[in-house]
N, C-alpha and C positions, 0 to 999 in steps of 0.2 A: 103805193110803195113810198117808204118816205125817201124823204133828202137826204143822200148820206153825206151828200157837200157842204152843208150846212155848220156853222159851228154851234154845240149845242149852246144851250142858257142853264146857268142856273142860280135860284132864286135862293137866300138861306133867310130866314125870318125865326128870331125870336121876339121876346118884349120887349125889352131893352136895346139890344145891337151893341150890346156893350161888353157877353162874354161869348158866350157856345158858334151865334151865328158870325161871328167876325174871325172868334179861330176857325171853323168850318171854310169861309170865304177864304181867310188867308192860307188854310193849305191848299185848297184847289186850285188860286193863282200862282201858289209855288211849285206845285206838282205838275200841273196838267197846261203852266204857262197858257199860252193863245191857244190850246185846241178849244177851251170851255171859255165861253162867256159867265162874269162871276159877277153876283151880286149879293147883298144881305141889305137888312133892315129888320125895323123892330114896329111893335103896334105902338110902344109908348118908348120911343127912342131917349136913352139916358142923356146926361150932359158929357161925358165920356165913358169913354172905353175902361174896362176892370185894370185898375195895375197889377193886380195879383194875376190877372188873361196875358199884359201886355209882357210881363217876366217870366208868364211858363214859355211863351212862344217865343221870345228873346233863344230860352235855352234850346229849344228846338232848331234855331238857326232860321229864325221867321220874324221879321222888323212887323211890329203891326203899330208904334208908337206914333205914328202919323196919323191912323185909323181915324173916324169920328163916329157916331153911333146917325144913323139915318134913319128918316121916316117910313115906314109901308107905305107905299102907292100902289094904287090902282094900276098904274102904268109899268111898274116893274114888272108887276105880277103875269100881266098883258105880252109881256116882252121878253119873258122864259118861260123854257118849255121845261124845264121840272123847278118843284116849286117844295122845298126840305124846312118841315117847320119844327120847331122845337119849342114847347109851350106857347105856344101864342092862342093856342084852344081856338074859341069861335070869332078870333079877332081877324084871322086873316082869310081875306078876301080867296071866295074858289070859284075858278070860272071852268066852263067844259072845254075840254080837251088838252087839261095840261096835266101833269102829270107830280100828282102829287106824294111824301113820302113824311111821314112822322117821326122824328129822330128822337126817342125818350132818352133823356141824359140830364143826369142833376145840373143844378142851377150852380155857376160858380162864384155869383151873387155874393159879396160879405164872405168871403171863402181868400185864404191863403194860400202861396204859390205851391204848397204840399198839398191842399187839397186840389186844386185847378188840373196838377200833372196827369192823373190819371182820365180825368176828360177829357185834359188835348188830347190825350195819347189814345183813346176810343175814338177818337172825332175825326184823328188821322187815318186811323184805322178804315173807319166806314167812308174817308171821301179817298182811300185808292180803292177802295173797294166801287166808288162809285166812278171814279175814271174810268177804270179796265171795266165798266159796263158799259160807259158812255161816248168815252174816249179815248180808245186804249191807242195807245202805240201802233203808227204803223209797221208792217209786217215785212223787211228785203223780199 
């Protein structure tokens, strides 16, 4: 039976860490606050983060202008229990028993805040969707 006391982890990885997996990260620490453990990183982490990422999610009411793009490790990976990749193909590490989820979503790479909007707005989409599977609201 697992842990239900536990707070889950969760891992976002793309290539970079500079667009999909940082908005992904930064809605799940705004939504889902302390229930979820939040992390991202990238296989070839950029030297920053997209400004065209950091001004759709300005408008969303989500600061991520501090953000920095971070490495894959081994050890992140090690230390959540679901693990949400978005292009990273065969770069990122799979170990058994965690629980892994492929998010296909255009790259917002070289892309303006017109195009960036409708990926945040799917990426929000699928991380309440992945709350209310992982960490919903407790119940009065």
């Amino acid at each position: 039976m697992p842990d239900i006391t536990a707070t889950p982890s969760v891992l976002f990885v793309c290539v970079h860490n500079a667009g999909r997996s940082q908005m992904a990260a930064a809605f799940l620490a705004h939504l889902a606050g302390d229930r979820v453990e939040v992390r991202s990183a990238g296989s070839a982490p950029a030297d920053t983060v997209n400004p065209a990422v950091v001004a759709a999610m300005a408008e969303a009411g989500v600061d991520i202008s501090a953000e920095v793009p971070k490495v894959l490790t081994v050890e992140a990976v090690q230390a959540s229990g679901v693990i949400i990749t978005m292009g990273c193909g065969d770069t990122c590490p799979v170990f058994p028993g965690k629980r892994y989820l492929d998010w296909h979503l255009p790259d917002p790479a070289g892309q303006g805040v017109d195009a960036v909007r409708p990926i945040r707005d799917e990426i929000e989409k699928r991380v309440r969707g992945l709350i209310e599977e992982i960490a919903p609201e407790a119940q009065p």
